[in-house]
DOPAKE-97058 format. One record per residue (C-alpha): y, z, x; residue number from 1. Coordinates in Angstrom, 2 decimals, decimal comma. Example, Ala and Ser with C-alpha at 12.3 -4.5 7.8 and 13.67 -1.06 7.14 Angstrom:
REM residues 2
+---------+---------+---------+-----+
:      py :      pz :      px :   k :
+---------+---------+---------+-----+
:   -4,50 :    7,80 :   12,30 :   1 :
:   -1,06 :    7,14 :   13,67 :   2 :
+---------+---------+---------+-----+
REM end
This chain:
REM residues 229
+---------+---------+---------+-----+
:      py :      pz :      px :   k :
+---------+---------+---------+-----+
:    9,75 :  -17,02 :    1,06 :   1 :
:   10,82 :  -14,89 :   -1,80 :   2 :
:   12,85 :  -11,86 :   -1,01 :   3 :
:   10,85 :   -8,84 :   -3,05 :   4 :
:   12,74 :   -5,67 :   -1,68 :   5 :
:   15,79 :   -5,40 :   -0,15 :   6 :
:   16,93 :   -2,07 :    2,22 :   7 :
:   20,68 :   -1,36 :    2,40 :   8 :
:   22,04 :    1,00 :    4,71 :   9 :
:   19,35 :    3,63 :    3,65 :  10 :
:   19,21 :    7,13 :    4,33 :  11 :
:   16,50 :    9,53 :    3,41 :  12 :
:   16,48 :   13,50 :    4,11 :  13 :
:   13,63 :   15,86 :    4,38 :  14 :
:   15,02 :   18,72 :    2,63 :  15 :
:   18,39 :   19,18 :    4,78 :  16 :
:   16,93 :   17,37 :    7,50 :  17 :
:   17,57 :   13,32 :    7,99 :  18 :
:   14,70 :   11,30 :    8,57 :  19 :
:   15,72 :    7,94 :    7,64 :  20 :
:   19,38 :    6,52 :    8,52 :  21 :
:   21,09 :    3,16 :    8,37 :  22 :
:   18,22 :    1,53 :    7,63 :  23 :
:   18,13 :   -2,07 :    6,72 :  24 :
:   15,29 :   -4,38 :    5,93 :  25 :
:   13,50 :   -7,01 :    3,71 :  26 :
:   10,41 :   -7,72 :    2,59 :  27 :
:    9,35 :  -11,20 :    1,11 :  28 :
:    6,62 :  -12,25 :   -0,59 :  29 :
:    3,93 :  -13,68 :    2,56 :  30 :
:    4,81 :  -10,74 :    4,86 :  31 :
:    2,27 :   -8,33 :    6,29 :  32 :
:    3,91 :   -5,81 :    8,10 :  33 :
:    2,63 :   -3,05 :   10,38 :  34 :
:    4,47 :    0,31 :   10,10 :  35 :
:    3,91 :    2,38 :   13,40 :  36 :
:    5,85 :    5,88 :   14,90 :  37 :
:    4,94 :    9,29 :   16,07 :  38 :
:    3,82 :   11,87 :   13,30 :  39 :
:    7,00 :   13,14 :   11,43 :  40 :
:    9,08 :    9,83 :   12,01 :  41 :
:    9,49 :    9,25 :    8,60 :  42 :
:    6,81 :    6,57 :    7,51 :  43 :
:    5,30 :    8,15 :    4,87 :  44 :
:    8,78 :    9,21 :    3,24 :  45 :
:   10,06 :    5,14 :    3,55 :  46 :
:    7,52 :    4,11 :    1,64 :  47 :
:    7,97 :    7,06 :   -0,83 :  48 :
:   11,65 :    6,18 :   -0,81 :  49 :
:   10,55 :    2,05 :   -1,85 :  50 :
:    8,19 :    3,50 :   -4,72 :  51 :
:   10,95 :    5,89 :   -6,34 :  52 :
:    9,33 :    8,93 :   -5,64 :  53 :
:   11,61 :   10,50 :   -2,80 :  54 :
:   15,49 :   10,30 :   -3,68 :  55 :
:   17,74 :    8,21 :   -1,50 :  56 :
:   20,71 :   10,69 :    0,86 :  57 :
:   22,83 :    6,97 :    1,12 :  58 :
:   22,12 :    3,92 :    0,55 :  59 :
:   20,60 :    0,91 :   -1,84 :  60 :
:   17,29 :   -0,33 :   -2,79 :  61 :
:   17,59 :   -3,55 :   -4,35 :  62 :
:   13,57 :   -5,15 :   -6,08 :  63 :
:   13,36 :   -8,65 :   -7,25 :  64 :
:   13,97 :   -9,49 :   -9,67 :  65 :
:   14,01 :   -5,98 :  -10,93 :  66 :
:   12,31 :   -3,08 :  -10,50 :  67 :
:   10,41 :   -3,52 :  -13,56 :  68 :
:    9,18 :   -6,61 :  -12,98 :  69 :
:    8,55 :   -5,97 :   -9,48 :  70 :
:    4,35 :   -5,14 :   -9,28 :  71 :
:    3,65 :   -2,77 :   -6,45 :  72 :
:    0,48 :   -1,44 :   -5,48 :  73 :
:    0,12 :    1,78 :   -3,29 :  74 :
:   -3,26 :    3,21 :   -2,08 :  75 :
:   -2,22 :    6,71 :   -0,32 :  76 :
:   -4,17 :    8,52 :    2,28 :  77 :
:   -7,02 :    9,65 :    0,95 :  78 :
:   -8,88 :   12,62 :    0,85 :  79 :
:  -12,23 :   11,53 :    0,18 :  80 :
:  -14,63 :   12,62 :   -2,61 :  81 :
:  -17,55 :   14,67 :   -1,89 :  82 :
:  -18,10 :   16,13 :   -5,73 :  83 :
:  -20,87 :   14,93 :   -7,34 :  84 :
:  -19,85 :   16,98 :  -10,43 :  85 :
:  -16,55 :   14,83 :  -10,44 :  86 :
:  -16,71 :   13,26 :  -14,35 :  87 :
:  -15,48 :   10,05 :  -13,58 :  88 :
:  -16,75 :    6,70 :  -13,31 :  89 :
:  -15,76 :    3,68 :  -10,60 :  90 :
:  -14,65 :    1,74 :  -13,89 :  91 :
:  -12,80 :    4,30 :  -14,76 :  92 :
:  -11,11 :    5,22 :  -11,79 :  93 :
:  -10,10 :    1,27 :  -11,04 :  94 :
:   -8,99 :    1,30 :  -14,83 :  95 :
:   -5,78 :    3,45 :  -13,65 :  96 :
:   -4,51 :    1,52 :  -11,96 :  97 :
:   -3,20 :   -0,67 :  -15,14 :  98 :
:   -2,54 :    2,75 :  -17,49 :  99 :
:    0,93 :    2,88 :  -15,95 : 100 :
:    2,10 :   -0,83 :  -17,45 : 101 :
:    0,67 :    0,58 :  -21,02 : 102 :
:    3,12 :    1,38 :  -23,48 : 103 :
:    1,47 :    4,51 :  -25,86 : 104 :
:   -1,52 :    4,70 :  -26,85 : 105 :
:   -2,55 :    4,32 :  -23,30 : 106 :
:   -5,71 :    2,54 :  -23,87 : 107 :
:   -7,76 :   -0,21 :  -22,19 : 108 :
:   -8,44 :   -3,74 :  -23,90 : 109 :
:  -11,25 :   -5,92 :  -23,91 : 110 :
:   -9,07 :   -7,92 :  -21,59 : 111 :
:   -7,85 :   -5,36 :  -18,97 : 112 :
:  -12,06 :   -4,38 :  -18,82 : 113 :
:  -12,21 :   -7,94 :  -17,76 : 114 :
:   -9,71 :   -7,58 :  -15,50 : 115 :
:  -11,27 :   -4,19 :  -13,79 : 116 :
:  -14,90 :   -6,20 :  -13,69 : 117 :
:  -13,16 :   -9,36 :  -12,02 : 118 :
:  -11,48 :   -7,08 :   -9,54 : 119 :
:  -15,21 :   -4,92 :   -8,77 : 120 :
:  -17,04 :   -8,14 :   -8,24 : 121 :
:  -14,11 :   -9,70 :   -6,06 : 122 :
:  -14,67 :   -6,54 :   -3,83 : 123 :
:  -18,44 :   -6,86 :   -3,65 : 124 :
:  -18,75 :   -3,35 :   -6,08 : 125 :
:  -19,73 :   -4,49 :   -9,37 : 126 :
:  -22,89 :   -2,60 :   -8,93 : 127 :
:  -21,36 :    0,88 :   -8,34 : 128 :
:  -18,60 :    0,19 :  -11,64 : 129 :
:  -20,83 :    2,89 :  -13,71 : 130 :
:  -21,27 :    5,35 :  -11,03 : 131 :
:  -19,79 :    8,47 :  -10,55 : 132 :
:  -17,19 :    7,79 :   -7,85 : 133 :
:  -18,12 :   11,30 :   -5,83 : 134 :
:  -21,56 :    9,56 :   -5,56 : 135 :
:  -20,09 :    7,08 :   -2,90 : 136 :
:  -20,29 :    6,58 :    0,71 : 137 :
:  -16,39 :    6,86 :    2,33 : 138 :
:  -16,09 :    2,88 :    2,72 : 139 :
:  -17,47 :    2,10 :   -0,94 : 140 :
:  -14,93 :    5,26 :   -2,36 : 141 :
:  -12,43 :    3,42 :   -0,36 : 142 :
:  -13,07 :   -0,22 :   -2,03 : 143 :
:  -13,06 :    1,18 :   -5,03 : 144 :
:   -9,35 :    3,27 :   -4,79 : 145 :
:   -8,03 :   -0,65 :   -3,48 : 146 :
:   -9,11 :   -1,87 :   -6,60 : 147 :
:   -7,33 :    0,19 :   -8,60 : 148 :
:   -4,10 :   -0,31 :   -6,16 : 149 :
:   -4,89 :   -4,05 :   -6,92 : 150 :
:   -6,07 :   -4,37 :  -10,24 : 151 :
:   -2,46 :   -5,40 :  -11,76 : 152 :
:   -2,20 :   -8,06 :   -9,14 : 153 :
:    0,79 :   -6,57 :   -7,59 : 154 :
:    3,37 :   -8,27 :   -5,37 : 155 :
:    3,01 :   -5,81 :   -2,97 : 156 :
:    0,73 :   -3,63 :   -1,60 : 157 :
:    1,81 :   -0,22 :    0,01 : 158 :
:   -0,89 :    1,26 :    2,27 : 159 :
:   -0,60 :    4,39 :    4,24 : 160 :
:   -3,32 :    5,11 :    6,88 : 161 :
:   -5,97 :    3,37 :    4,38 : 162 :
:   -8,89 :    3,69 :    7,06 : 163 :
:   -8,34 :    7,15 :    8,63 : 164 :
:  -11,58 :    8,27 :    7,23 : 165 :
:  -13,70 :    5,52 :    7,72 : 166 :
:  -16,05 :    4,73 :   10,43 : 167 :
:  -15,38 :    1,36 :   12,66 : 168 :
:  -17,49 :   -1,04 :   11,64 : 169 :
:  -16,57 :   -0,13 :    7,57 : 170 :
:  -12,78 :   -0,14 :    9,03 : 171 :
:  -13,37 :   -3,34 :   10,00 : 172 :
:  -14,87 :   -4,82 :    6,79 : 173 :
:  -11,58 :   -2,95 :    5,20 : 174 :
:   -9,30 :   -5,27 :    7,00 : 175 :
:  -11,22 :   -8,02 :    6,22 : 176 :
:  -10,78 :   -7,62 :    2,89 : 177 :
:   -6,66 :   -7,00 :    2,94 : 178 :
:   -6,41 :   -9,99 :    4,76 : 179 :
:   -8,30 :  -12,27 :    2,36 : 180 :
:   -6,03 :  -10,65 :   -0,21 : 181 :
:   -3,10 :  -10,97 :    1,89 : 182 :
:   -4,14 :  -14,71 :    2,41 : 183 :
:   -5,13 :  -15,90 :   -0,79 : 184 :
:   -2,74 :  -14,11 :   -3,20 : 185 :
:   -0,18 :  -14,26 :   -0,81 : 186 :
:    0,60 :  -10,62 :   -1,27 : 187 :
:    2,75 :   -8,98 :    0,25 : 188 :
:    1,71 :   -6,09 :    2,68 : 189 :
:    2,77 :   -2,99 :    4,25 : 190 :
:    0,55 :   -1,05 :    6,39 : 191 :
:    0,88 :    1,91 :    7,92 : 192 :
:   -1,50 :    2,85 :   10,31 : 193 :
:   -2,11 :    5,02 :   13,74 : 194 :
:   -4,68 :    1,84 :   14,55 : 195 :
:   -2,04 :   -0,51 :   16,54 : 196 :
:   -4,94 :   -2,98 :   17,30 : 197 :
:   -5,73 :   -3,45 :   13,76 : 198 :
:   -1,69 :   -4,01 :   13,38 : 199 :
:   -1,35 :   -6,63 :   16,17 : 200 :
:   -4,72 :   -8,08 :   14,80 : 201 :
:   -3,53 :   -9,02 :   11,47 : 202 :
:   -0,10 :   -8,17 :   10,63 : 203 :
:    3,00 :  -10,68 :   11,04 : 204 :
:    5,92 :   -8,13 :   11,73 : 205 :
:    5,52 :   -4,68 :   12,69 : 206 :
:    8,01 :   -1,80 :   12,20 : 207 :
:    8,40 :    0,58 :   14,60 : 208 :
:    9,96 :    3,55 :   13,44 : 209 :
:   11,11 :    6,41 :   16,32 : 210 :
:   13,77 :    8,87 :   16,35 : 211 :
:   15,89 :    7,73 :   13,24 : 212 :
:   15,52 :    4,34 :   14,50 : 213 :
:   13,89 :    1,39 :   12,55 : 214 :
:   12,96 :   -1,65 :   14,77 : 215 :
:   11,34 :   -4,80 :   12,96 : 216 :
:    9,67 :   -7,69 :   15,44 : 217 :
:    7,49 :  -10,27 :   14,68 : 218 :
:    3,90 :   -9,93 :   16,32 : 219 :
:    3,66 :  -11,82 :   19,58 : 220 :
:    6,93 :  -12,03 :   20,42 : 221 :
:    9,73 :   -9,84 :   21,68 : 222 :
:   12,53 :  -11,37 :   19,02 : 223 :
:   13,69 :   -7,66 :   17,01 : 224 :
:   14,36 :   -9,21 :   13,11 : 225 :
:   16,10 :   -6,11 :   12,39 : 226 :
:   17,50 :   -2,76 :   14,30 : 227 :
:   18,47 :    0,02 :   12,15 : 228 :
:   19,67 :    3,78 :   13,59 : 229 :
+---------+---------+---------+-----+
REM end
């Protein structure tokens, strides 16, 4: 498989306190990985670290091949909408997630509004694209915030704690969904996520990450990829 990220001797502080420290890593185009550890251990800030938004205490992050060309798609936790005065529309809300890649004037196509109504249908919302997104149940406000983390067809797609808000059976549906993605693009995923069944249902590796410690396995088997601390 492709290599898409590479993690050299990292280390990441909170403030003047480390979090993150020789940590090591890949991840390659076809891998799902599960990212598990206590609150505070530091999953939240790795993945901030991979998408440039936390700076780097030591250490290399290498993206192939660049960092510009590199596509990565991150859907945060997420406070979900209960304002039915909130302006904007599901179209409009998935259309964000290709105003980054625009040079100025920021604007839309005819072409990326194709590409926001391919990506609604493909998640079963078409119906809802000119609603009001605070007018939506948690699970369909939740389809419709992957859509925009997908709508650029990304290489890889961040997720931190994606279905914290959601009831089962929706949570469920949600997984469904990342793993047809996961499948059929072969995209590249990271998942973080308290739900460790969910994990060991449908991820390949997970990451365990405890007490400055990184430890990668694959799922079903005791073999330990990587060990970083």
């Amino acid at each position: 498989m492709n290599k898409l990220i590479e993690v050299n001797d990292l280390a990441v502080k909170y403030g003047k306190n480390p979090i993150l420290k020789s940590v090591n890593f890949s991840v390659c185009q076809g891998d799902y990985i599960g990212i598990v550890g206590p609150n505070g251990a530091g999953k939240t800030t790795l993945i901030k670290a991979l998408l440039g938004l936390h700076p780097l205490d030591q250490g290399r992050i290498t993206y192939y091949p660049n960092r510009a060309s590199l596509r990565i798609g991150y859907l945060p936790q997420v406070i979900l909408s209960n304002d039915h005065l909130f302006p904007a529309k599901v179209s409009e809300v998935v259309g964000l997630g290709l105003i980054g890649e625009k040079k100025y004037p920021k604007r839309l196509t005819k072409d990326d509004r194709k590409r926001v109504n391919d990506m609604l249908e493909r998640l079963g919302i078409s119906e809802y694209k000119n609603r009001k997104i605070g007018d939506l149940s948690g699970g369909q406000q939740q389809r419709v915030y992957l859509a925009r983390a997908l709508v650029n067809h990304p290489h890889i797609l961040i997720l931190d704690e994606p279905t914290s808000a959601l009831d089962p059976q929706i949570r469920e549906d949600f997984f469904k969904i990342i793993e047809e993605i996961h499948t059929i693009d072969q995209t590249a995923m990271m998942l973080i996520s308290h739900d460790t069944h969910a994990i060991e249902s449908h991820a390949k590796k997970m990451m365990l990450i405890e007490r400055n410690t990184i430890t990668l396995k694959n799922i079903g088997g005791a073999t330990h990829d990587v060990t970083s601390g």
